[in-house]
C-alpha positions in Angstrom: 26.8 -43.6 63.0 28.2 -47.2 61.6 31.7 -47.2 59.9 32.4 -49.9 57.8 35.8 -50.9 58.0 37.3 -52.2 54.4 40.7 -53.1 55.7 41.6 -52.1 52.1 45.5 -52.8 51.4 47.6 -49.8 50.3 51.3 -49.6 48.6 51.9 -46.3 50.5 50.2 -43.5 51.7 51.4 -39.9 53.2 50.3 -38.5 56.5 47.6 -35.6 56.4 47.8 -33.3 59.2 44.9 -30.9 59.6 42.1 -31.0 56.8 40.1 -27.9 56.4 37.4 -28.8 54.2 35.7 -31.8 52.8 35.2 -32.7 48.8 32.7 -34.5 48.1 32.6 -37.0 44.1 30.5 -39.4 42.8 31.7 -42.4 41.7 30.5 -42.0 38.2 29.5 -45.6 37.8 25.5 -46.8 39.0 27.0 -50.2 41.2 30.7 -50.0 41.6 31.6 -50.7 45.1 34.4 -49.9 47.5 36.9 -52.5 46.0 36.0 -51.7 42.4 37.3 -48.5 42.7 40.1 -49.5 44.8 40.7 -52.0 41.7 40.8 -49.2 39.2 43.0 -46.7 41.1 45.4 -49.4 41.9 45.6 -50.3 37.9 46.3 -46.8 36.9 49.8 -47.5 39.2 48.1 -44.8 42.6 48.3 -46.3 46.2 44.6 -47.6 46.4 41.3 -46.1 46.9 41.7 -42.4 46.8 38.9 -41.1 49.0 39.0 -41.4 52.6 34.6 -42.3 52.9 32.4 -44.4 50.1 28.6 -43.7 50.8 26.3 -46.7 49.0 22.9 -45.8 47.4 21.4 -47.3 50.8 23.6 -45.0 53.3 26.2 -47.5 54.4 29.2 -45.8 54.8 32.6 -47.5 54.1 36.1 -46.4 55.2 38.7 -45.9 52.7 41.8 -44.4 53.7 42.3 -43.0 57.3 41.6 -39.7 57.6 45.0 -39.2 59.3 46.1 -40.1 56.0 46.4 -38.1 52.6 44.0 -39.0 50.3 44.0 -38.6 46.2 41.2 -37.5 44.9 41.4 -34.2 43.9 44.7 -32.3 42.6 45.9 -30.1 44.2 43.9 -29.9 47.3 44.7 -33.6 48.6 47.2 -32.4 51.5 44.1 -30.0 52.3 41.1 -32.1 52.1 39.0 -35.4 53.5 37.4 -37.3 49.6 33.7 -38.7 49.9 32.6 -40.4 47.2 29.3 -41.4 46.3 28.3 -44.9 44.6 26.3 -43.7 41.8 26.5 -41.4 38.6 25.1 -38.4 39.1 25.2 -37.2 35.5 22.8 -39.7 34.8 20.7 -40.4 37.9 19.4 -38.3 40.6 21.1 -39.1 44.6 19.0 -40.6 46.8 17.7 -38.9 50.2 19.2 -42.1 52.4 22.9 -41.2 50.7 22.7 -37.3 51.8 21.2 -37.8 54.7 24.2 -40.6 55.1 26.3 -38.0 53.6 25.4 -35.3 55.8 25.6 -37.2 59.0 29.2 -38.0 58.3 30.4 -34.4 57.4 29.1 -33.2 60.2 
């Protein structure tokens, strides 16, 4: 399986020491990439892309944080948890079989 490597650059991040489950998002928006959203969680004043794994409609999968790092993507559950998020809005459109499969390839 291919990491892509975003080298994204984050004001500060907090260690995470021993996930025990995986939350999976969408990234409620039909093209956004990987620096979009790093973009827009750096403009509400958070360290950077909040999810450790960005999936693309096409299954590439890109590296956001470190996964020895804490990510912030879901309250409460952040020191606890490895974020996925999925390019796409799944409100709206259906996920396609090349992202789960992509999806399901990296959770395991």
């Amino acid at each position: 399986m291919k990491i892509i490597e975003t080298n994204l650059k984050f004001k500060s991040l907090n260690q995470l020491r021993k996930p025990s489950m995986i939350v999976i998002h969408h990234a409620a928006h039909s093209s956004c990439t990987v620096k979009d959203v790093h973009n827009w969680h750096l403009s509400n004043g958070w360290s950077g892309f909040g999810y450790h794994f960005f999936i693309t409609k096409d299954g590439q999968i890109y590296r956001g944080r470190s996964e020895s790092t804490m990510g912030a993507h879901c309250k409460d559950y952040n020191n606890v948890s490895l974020g996925i998020c999925l390019q796409g809005n799944y409100d709206k459109e259906e996920v396609s079989y090349v992202q789960i499969a992509a999806l399901l390839k990296l959770c395991d």
